[in-house]
C-alpha positions in Angstrom: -29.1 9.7 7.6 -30.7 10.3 4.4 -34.5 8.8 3.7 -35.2 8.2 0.4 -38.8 6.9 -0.6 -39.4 4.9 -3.5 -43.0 4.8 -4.7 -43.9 1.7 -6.9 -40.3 0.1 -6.7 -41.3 -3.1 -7.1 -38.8 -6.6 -6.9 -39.4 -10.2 -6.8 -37.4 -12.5 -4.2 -37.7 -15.9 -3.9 -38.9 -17.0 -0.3 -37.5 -19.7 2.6 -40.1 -21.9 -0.4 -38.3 -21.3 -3.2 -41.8 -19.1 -4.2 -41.3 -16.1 -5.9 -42.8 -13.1 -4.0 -43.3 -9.8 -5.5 -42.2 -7.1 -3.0 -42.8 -3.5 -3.3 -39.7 -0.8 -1.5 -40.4 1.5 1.2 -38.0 3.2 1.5 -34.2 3.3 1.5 -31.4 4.8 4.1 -27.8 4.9 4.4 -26.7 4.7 7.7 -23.3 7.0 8.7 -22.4 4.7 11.6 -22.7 1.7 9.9 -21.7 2.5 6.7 -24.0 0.4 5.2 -27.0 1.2 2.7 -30.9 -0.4 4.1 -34.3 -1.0 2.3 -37.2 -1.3 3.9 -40.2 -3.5 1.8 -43.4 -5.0 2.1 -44.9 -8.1 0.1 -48.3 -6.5 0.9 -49.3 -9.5 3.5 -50.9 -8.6 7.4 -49.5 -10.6 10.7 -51.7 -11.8 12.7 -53.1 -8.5 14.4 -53.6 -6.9 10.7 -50.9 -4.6 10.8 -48.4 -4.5 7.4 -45.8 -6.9 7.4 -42.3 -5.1 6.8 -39.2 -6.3 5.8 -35.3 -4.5 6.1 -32.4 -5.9 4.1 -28.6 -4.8 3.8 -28.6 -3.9 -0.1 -25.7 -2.6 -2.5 -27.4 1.0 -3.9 -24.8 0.9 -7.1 -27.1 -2.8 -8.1 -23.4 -4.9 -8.8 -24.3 -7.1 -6.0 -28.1 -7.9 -6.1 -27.9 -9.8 -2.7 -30.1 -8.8 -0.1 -28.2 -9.2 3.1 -30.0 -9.8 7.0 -29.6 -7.1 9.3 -26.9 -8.1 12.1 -26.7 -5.8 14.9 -29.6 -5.0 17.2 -28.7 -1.0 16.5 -30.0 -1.7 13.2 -33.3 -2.7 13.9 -33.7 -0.1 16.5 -33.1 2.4 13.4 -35.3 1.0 11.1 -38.2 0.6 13.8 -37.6 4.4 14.5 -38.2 5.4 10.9 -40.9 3.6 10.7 -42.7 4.9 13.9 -41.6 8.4 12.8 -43.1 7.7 9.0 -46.3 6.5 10.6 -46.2 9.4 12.9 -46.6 11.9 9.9 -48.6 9.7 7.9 -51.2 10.1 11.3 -51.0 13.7 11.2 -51.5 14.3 7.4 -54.9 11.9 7.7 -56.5 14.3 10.6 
């Protein structure tokens, strides 16, 4: 599995409101199991406990199918989550 991270990608999707949202990418993985390519976003908003709000999406890397597709299998969440506990595990140690 191959991380990339994409510093100021920023996107704009239209929400469940038909509101435009600007996003801003993660990061992005392809996943050998799978077979499928993942992006990992923000729209810079906090849940309820303050923590950044994150978003994963099924997304074609070669851009001829702009679609961002919902995550079906409970494997892939458990991958994501796992990247992101591992990214904010480093992030930890580089602050001390």
């Amino acid at each position: 599995m191959n991380v990339s991270p994409n510093n100021n990608s920023l996107f704009t999707i239209r929400n469940d409101k038909g509101i435009e949202v600007e996003c801003e990418v993660l990061f992005t993985f392809d996943s050998e199991q799978t077979k499928r390519s993942y992006l990992v976003y923000t729209d810079h908003t906090t849940d309820e406990t303050g923590a950044l709000k994150t978003y994963a999406s099924i997304y074609d890397p070669s851009g001829v199918n702009m679609n961002l597709l919902p995550l079906q299998m409970e494997e892939e969440w458990n991958t994501v989550e796992a990247i992101l506990n591992k990214l904010a595990e480093v992030k930890e140690k580089e602050e001390v």
